[in-house]
N, C-alpha and C positions, 0 to 999 in steps of 0.2 A: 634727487637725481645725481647729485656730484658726488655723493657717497657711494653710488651704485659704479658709476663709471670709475671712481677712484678704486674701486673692489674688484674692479672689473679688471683695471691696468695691471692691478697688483698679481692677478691671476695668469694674466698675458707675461707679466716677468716670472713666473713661475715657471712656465713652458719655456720662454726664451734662454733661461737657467740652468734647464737639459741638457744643452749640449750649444757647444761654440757653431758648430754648422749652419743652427739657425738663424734667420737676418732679420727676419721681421714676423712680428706674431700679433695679430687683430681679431675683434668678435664683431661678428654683424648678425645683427638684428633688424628686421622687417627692410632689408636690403641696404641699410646704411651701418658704416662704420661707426661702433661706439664706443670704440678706446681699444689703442694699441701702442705698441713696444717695438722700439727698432733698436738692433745691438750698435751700440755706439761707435766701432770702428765699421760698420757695415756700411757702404754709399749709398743710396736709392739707385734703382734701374729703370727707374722709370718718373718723370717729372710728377708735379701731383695731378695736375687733369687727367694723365692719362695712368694715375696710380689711382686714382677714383675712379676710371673706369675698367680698371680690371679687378676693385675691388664690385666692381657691379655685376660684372663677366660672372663670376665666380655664385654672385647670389644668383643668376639669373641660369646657369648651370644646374645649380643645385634646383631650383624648383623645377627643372626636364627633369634632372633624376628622378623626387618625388612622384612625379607619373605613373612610376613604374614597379611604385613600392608594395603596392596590391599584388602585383603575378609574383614578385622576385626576392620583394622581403625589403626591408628598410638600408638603407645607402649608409655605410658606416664609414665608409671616406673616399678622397679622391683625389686624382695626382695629375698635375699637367709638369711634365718632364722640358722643361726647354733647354735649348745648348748651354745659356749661362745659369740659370737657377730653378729650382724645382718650386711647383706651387704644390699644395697641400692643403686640403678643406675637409676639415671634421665636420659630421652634421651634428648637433646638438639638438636635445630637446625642443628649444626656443632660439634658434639661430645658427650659427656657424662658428667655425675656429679657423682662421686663414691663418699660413704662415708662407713664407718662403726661406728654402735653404738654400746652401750651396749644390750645386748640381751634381757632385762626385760624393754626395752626405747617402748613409743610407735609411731614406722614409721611410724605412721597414722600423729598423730601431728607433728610431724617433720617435714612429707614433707609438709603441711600445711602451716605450716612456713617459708620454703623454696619457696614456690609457692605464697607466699606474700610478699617476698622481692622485691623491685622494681629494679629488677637488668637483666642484658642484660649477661651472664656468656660468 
């Protein structure tokens, strides 16, 4: 499992690598964080109790979406804009890709970028 997670972080710096905008890049799997990357000058916005529950927000988001994926077609990302920083949740085969950027960044190129990385998360 530490080999996994250590494969896992290296792929999260991969993304964080993109571009300076991005603050924080994490993979959750069956609703828990299982290794992530925070860019070193970046500060948290939020303490960890309540940085653990918006990484739960986000899993708990994504399964409403799932719902909907029969009439609509599969959910291939999703953005909550807030005044200070953008969230940002790729769905993945087997989990999710959380990030947060700067709020003036643009999640268009980002994900762009992200979606040209040749990588299996």
């Amino acid at each position: 499992m530490e080999s996994t997670v250590s494969s896992l972080k290296e792929e999260c710096q991969k993304v964080l690598d993109l571009d300076e905008a991005i603050r924080f890049v994490g993979r959750i799997k069956e609703r828990q964080v299982i290794a992530f990357v925070r860019r070193s000058n970046s500060e948290p916005l939020l303490d960890e109790e309540m940085g653990n529950l918006a990484h739960y927000q986000a899993s708990v988001k994504a399964s409403m979406e799932e719902m909907f994926d029969g009439q609509l077609g599969k959910t291939n990302w999703m953005i909550t804009c807030k005044e200070f920083v953008k969230m940002i949740t790729l769905f993945l085969d087997d989990g999710l890709l959380i990030m947060s950027i700067e709020s003036n960044a643009s999640h268009d190129e980002i994900i762009q970028k992200i979606q040209g990385l040749n990588t299996k998360f």
